[in-house]
matplotlib code that plots the C-alpha trace (Angstrom):
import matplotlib.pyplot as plt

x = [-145.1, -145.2, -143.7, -146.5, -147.8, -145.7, -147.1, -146.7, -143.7, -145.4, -147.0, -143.5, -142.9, -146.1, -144.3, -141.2, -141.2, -139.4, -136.4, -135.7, -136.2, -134.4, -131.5, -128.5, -127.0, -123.6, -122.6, -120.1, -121.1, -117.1, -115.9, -113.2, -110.3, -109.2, -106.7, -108.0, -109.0, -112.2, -112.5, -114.2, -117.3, -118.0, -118.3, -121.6, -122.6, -124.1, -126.4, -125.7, -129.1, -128.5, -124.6, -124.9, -122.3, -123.1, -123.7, -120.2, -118.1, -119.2, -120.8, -119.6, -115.8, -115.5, -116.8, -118.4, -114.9, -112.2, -114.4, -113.0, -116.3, -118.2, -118.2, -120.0, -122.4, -124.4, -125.9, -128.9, -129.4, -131.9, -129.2, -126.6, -124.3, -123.5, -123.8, -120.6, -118.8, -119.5, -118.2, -114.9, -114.5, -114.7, -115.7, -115.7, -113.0, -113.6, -112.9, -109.4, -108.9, -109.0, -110.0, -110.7, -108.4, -110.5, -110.9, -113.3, -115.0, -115.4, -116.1, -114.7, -113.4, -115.8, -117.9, -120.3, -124.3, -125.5, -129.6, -132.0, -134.4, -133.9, -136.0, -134.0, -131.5, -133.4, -134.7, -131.1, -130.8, -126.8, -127.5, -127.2, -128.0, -128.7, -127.4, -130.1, -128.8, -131.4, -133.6, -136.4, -138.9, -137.9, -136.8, -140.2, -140.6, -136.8, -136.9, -140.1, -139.2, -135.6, -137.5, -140.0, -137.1, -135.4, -132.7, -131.1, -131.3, -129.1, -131.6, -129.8, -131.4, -134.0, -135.6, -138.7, -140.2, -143.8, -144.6, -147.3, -144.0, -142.2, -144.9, -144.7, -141.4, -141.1, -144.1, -141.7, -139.1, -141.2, -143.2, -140.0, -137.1, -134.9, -131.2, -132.6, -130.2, -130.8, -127.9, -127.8, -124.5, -124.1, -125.3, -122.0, -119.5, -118.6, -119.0, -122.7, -122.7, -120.7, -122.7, -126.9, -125.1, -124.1, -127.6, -129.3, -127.2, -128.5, -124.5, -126.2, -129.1, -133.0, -133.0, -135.2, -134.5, -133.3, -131.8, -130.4, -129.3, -128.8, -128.6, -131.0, -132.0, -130.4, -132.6, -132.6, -133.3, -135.9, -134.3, -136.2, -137.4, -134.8, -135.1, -132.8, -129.6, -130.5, -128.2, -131.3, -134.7, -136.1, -140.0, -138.1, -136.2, -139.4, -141.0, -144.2, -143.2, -145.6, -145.1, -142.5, -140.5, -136.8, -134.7, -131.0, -131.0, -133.7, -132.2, -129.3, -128.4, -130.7, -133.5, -133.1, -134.7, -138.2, -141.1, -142.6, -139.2, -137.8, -138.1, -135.5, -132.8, -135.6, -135.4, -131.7, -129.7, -132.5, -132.6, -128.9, -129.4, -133.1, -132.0, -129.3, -131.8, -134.5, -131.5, -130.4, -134.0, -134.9, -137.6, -136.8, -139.6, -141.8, -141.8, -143.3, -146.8, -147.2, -145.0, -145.5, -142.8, -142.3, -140.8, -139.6, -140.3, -138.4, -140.5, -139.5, -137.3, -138.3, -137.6, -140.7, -139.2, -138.7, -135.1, -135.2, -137.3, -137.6, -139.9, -140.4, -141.6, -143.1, -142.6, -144.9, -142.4, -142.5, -139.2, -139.0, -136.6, -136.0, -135.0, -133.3, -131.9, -129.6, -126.5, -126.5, -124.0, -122.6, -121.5, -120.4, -118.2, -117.1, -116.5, -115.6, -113.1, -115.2, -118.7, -120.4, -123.2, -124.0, -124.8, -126.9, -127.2, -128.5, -129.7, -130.5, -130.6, -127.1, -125.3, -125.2, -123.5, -123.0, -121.8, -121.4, -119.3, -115.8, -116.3, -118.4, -118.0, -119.6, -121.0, -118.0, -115.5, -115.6, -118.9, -117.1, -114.3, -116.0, -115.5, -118.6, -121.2, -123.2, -125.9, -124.9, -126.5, -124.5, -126.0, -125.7, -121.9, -121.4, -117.9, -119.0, -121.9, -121.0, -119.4, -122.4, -124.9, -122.5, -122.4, -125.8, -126.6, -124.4, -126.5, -129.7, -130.0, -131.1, -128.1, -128.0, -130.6, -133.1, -136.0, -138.1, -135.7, -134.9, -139.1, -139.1, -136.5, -137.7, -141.4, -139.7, -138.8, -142.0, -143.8, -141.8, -142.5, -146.7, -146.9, -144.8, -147.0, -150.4, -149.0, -150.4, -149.8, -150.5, -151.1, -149.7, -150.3, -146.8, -148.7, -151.4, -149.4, -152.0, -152.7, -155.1, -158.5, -157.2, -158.1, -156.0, -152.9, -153.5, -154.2, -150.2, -148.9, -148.9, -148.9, -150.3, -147.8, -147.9, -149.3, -148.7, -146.2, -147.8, -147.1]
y = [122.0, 118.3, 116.8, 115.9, 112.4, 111.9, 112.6, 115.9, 116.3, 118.0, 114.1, 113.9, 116.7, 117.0, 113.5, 115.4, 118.1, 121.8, 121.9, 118.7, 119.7, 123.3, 121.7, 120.8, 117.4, 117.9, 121.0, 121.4, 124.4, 125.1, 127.6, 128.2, 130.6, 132.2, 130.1, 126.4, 124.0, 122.1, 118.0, 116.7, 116.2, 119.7, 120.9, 121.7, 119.8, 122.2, 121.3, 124.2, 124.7, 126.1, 126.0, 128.0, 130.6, 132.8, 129.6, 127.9, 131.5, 133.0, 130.6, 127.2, 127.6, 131.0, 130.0, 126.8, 124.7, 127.9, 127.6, 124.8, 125.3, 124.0, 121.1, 120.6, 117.8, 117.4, 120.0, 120.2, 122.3, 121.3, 121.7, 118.8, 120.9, 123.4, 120.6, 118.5, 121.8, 122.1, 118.4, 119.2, 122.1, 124.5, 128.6, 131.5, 133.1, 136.8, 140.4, 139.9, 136.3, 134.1, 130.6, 127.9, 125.0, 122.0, 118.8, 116.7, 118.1, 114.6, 114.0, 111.1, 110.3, 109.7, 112.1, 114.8, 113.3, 116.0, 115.9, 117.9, 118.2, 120.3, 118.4, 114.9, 117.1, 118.7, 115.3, 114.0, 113.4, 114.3, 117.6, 120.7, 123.8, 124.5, 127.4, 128.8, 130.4, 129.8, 132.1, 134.3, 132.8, 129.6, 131.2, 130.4, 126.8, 125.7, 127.7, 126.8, 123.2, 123.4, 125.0, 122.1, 119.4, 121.0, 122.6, 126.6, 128.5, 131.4, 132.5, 134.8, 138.3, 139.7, 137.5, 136.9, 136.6, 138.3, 140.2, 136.7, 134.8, 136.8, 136.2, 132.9, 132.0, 134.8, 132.4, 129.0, 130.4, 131.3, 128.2, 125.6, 127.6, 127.8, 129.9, 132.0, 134.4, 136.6, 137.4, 141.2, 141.1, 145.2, 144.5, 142.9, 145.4, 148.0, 151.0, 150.7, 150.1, 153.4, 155.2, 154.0, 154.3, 157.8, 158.5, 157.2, 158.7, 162.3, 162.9, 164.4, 166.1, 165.3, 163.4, 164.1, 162.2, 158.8, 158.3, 154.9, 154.2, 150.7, 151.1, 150.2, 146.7, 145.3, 145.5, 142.1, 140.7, 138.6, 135.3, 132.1, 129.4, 126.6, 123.3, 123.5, 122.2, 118.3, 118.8, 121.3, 119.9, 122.7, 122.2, 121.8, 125.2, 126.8, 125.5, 127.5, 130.2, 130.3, 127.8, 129.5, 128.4, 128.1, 130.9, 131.7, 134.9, 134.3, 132.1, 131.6, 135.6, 136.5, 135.4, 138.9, 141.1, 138.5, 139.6, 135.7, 135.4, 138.1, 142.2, 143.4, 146.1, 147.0, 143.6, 142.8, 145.7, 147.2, 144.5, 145.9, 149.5, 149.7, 147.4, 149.8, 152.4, 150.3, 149.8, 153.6, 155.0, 152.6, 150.7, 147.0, 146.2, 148.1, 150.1, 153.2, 154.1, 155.9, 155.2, 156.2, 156.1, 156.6, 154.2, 152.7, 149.3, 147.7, 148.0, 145.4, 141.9, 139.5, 141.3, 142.9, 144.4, 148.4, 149.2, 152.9, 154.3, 156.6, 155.5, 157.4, 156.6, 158.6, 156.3, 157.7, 160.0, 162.3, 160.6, 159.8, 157.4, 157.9, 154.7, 155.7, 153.6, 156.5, 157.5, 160.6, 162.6, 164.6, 161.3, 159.6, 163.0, 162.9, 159.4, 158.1, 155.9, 154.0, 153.3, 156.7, 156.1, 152.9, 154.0, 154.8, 158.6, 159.8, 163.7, 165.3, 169.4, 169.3, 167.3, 164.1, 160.8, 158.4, 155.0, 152.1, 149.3, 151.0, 154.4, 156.0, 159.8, 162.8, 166.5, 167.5, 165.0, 165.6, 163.7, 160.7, 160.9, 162.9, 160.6, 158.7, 160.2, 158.9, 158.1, 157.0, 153.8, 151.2, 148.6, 144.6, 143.9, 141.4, 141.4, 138.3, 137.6, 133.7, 133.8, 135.4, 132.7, 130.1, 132.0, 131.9, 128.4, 127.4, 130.1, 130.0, 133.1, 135.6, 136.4, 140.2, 140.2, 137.6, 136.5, 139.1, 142.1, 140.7, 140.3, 144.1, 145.1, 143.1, 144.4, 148.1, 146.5, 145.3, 147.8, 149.9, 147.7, 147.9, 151.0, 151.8, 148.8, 150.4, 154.0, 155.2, 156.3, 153.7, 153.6, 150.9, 149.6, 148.0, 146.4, 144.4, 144.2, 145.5, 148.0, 150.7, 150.4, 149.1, 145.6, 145.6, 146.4, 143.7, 140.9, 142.3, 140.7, 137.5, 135.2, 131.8, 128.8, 126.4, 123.4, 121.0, 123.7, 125.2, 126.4]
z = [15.4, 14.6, 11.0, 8.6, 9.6, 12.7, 16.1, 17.7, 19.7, 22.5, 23.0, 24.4, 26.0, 28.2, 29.8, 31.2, 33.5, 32.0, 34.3, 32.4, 28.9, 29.5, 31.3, 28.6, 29.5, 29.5, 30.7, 33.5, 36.4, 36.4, 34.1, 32.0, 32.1, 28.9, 27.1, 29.3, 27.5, 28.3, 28.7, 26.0, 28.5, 29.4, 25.6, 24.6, 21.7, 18.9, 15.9, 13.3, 11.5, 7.9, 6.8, 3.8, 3.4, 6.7, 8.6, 7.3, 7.6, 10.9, 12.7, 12.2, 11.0, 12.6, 16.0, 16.5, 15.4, 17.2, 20.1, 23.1, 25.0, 21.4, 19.6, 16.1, 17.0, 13.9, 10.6, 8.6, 5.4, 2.7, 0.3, 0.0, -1.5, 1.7, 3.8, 1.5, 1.8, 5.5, 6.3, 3.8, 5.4, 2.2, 2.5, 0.3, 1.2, 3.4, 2.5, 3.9, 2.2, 4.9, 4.1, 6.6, 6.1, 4.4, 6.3, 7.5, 10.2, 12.9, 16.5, 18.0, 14.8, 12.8, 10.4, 11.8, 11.2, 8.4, 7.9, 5.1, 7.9, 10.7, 13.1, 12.6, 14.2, 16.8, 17.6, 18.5, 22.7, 22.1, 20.5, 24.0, 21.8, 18.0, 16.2, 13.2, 10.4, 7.6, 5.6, 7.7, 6.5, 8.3, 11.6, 13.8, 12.5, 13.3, 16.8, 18.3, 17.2, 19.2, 22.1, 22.0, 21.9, 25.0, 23.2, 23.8, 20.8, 19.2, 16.2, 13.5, 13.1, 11.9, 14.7, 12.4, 8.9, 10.8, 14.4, 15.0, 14.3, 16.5, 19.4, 18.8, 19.2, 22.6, 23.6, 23.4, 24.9, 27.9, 28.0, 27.8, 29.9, 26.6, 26.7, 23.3, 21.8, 18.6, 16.7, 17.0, 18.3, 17.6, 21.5, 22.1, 20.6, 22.8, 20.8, 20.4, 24.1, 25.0, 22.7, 24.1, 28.0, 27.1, 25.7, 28.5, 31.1, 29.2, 27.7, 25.1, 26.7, 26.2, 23.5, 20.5, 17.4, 16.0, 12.6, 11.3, 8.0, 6.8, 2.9, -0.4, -1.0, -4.3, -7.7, -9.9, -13.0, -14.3, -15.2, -16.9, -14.0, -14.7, -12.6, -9.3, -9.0, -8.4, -4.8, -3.6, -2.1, -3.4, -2.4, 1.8, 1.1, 0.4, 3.3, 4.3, 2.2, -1.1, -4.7, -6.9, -9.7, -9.2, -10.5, -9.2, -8.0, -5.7, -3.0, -0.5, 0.0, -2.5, -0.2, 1.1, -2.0, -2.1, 0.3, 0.3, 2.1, 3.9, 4.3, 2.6, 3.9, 6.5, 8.5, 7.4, 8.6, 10.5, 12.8, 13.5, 13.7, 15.2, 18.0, 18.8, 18.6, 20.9, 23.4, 23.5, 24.1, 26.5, 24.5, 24.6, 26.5, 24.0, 21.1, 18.7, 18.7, 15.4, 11.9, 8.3, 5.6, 2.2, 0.2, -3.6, -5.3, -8.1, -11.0, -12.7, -11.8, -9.4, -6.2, -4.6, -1.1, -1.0, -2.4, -1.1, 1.8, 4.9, 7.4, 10.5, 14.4, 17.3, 20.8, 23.1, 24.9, 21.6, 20.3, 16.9, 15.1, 11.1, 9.2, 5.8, 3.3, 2.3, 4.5, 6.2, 4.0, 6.5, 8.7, 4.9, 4.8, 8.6, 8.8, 5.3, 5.4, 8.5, 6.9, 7.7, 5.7, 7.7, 11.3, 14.1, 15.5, 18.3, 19.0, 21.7, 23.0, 23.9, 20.6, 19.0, 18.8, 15.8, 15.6, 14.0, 13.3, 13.1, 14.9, 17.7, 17.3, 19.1, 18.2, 21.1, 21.7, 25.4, 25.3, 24.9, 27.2, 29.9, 33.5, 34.3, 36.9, 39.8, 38.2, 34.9, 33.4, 32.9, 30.5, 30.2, 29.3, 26.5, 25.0, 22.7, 21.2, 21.3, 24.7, 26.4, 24.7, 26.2, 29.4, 30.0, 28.7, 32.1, 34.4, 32.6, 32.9, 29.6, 27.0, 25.9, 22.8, 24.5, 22.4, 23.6, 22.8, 19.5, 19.5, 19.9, 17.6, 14.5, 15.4, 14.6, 10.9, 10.1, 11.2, 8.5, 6.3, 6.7, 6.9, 3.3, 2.1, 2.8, 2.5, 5.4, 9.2, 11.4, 15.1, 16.8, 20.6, 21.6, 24.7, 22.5, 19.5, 17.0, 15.0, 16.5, 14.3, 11.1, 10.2, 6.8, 8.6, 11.5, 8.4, 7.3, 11.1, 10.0, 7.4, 6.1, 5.6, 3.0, 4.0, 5.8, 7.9, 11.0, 14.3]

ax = plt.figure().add_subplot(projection="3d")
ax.plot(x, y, z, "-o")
ax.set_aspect("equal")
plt.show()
C-alpha cells in the first residue's frame, strides 16, 4: 500500500533483504528480571497508532508508559483532539476511577512527534514496533503498512473489518518476518487457558457443543449530519470506508454499531469468546464448515449491524459452536455477581465448563481441581498479553494470538455475520476460504475501499 502520489514503499523494500526489515534496531538479546530496570538503549521504541480512548487507557497510559521495556516513540490519530489529550496525558477516568496523572508525555526531553497519518509514523527509522488501536475498518491498511516498513505489530481485535482483509494482512506477516500480535488477550489470562486445556485433555468427556455469549449490539438514534468538530480530519477517519455525513454517535466507540465500519457485537466480543472457543476445540489452524443464524436489525437509527442473533457452526468433527447475543440464564443465575451472562461454555458427555473474565466454573468441581494426567495438553503459556508481544519481538518467534490465529478467529465472526445477512446456511471450505457454490456470499468476503486506499 503506497500513499496517493508518493511512490510505493515496496520500491524500498525490494532493496533490503527481510532479516533486515524484520529485525528491530535496538533491542538488547539480554533479558530482564522483574523489577530491573532497562538502559534507555534496550527499550523498544513504540509508535501507538490510534490514541483514542482504548488506545490512551489500556494501551498507551496503561502499558506502553508503566512498561520499562517500552518507550512511547511517536502517535498518530486523525483526530487532533486525542492526540492533545495523549501528549497532556488526559483519560476518562475507569470503572474504578483511576486517572492517569497529566503531563507531557517526552523522550529525551522533548515532546513525543504526534502525526494524522499513520504512515508518517510508520515511515520513522527510530520507530521498533507500532501498537494499532483504530477502528476495523482501518486495521489491514495500518498493518500491512507497518509490516512493509519493517516494523512488529500488535493489531487490536477483531483482527479485520473482512476474511480478504484478514488474508491479507496473514499474507504480510509471512512475507516480511513481522512479530504480529492480535489483541485477544482472553489467550493470556489463565482461566480461559485452564478451562480449553481441560477440554482438550477430554476433563469433560467427548465434547459436543459450544456456546458463547457476548451480548446485543447498542440501538441509536437518527441525529441531523452536523459538520465535524474542526480538530477531526474527518474525510482521513473514514478512510476506505464509504462517503457519509458526519453525525456523533457514529464514530470513536460508536464505530462499533455501523456495518461500513465494523460488525457489531459479532466481531467485537466475538473475537473474545470465539477465539476461546477456536483454542478449546483445537481449530486455530482452521475453522467451521457449515453456519446459519438468525438474527435482528435495528429498524430504525443509523446503526445497520444485527443487535440480537444466534448463529450456529458445525466444524467438520460434528462439533457445533452457538453464538448468542443473550446470556445463558442459568450461568447469569450461577455466576451473577461475576458476568455470567458474558462467557464461553464448553459441553461434553461427561459435564461442562464455563468461563469468562472473573470465574471458570465446572458441571463437578472436581473437574477443575482433579491432578493433571500423562497425557494432558498443556497449551502456549502467556501470563501477559504485552509481555509476551515483547517476548517474542526479542526471539522472533510467534506471540500467543499470531496473525494467523487471530485470522481464524475473526473468520468465525464474519462468517456469522454472512450468513444472518443472506439468511441462509452456508458451506464454508476453511482450507480455500470460500464459500462452497455460492457466489453472492464469496462477493460478502471482501470489500471495495474508497479510493485512492488499496492494498
Amino acid at each position: 500500500m503506497s500513499k496517493p502520489n508518493q511512490p510505493s514503499r515496496r520500491t524500498f523494500i525490494k532493496a533490503s533483504t527481510a532479516a533486515a526489515l524484520a529485525a528491530p534496531t535496538i533491542i538488547s538479546p539480554r533479558a530482564f528480571a522483574k523489577g530491573d530496570t532497562p538502559a534507555p538503549s534496550d527499550r523498544i521504541n513504540i509508535g501507538s497508532i490510534g490514541v483514542g480512548d482504548l488506545g490512551r487507557r489500556h494501551h498507551l497510559f496503561g502499558t506502553i508508559l508503566k512498561n520499562p521495556r517500552m518507550r512511547c516513540g511517536a502517535i498518530a490519530d486523525p483526530d487532533a483532539g486525542h492526540m492533545k489529550q495523549a501528549l497532556e496525558g488526559q483519560m476518562s477516568k475507569t470503572k474504578n476511577g483511576e486517572q492517569h496523572t497529566p503531563g507531557i508525555i517526552a523522550v529525551q526531553g522533548k515532546e513525543v512527534p504526534a502525526y494524522k497519518d499513520f504512515r508518517d509514523l510508520c515511515d520513522r527509522k527510530d520507530i521498533d514496533a507500532v501498537l494499532i488501536a483504530v477502528p476495523d475498518h482501518w486495521h489491514a491498511l495500518c498493518a500491512i503498512y507497518a509490516c512493509e516498513a519493517g516494523k512488529d505489530v500488535y493489531c487490536e481485535k477483531p483482527l479485520s473489518y473482512t476474511i480478504h482483509e484478514g488474508r491479507k494482512m496473514a499474507d504480510a506477516v509471512a512475507r516480511y518476518g513481522t512479530v504480529f500480535q492480535t489483541g485477544s488477550m482472553q489467550r493470556s489470562d489463565k482461566r480461559f487457558r485452564q478451562a480449553c486445556e481441560l477440554v482438550r485433555s477430554g476433563k469433560i468427556g467427548k465434547v459436543q457443543r459450544v456456546d458463547t455469549y457476548v451480548g446485543a449490539s447498542e440501538l441509536g438514534t437518527w441525529q441531523d449530519p452536523v459538520a465535524p468538530p474542526a480538530e477531526l480530519d474527518w474525510n482521513f477517519w473514514l478512510g476506505p470506508a464509504p462517503w457519509s455525513e458526519y453525525m456523533e454517535n457514529c464514530v470513536h466507540y460508536q464505530f462499533r454499531w455501523r456495518a461500513d465500519y465494523s460488525g457489531g457485537k459479532m466481531t467485537d466480543w466475538g473475537a473474545h469468546h470465539n477465539d476461546i472457543a477456536q483454542w478449546g476445540l483445537g481449530m486455530d489452524a482452521s475453522g467451521p464448515v457449515k453456519v446459519s443464524g438468525e438474527a435482528k436489525f435495528p429498524t430504525s437509527g443509523p446503526y445497520d449491524v444485527a443487535s440480537h442473533f444466534d448463529i450456529d457452526y458445525t466444524y467438520g468433527n460434528g462439533v457445533t459452536l452457538h453464538c448468542h447475543s443473550d446470556g445463558d440464564k442459568e450461568m447469569s443465575q450461577k455466576y451473577k455477581d461475576r458476568n455470567g451472562s458474558n462467557g464461553i461454555k464448553f459441553t461434553g458427555d461427561k459435564g461442562w465448563i464455563f468461563v469468562n473474565r472473573g470465574v471458570i466454573g465446572a458441571s463437578d468441581p472436581e473437574i477443575l481441581t482433579a491432578k493433571a494426567a500423562e497425557g494432558d495438553v498443556k497449551l502456549y503459556n502467556s501470563k501477559d498479553h504485552h509481555e509476551n508481544w515483547l517476548d517474542c519481538i526479542k526471539t522472533r518467534e510467534k506471540p500467543i494470538c499470531d496473525v494467523e490465529v487471530g485470522h481464524r478467529s475473526a473468520t468465525v465472526c464474519h462468517l456469522g455475520n454472512i450468513a444472518i445477512r443472506l439468511g441462509r446456511e452456508l458451506a464454508w471450505d476453511p482450507t480455500a476460504e470460500k464459500f462452497v457454490g455460492d457466489d453472492q456470499a464469496n462477493l460478502l468476503t471482501s470489500r471495495p475501499m474508497r479510493a485512492p486506499w488499496h492494498l
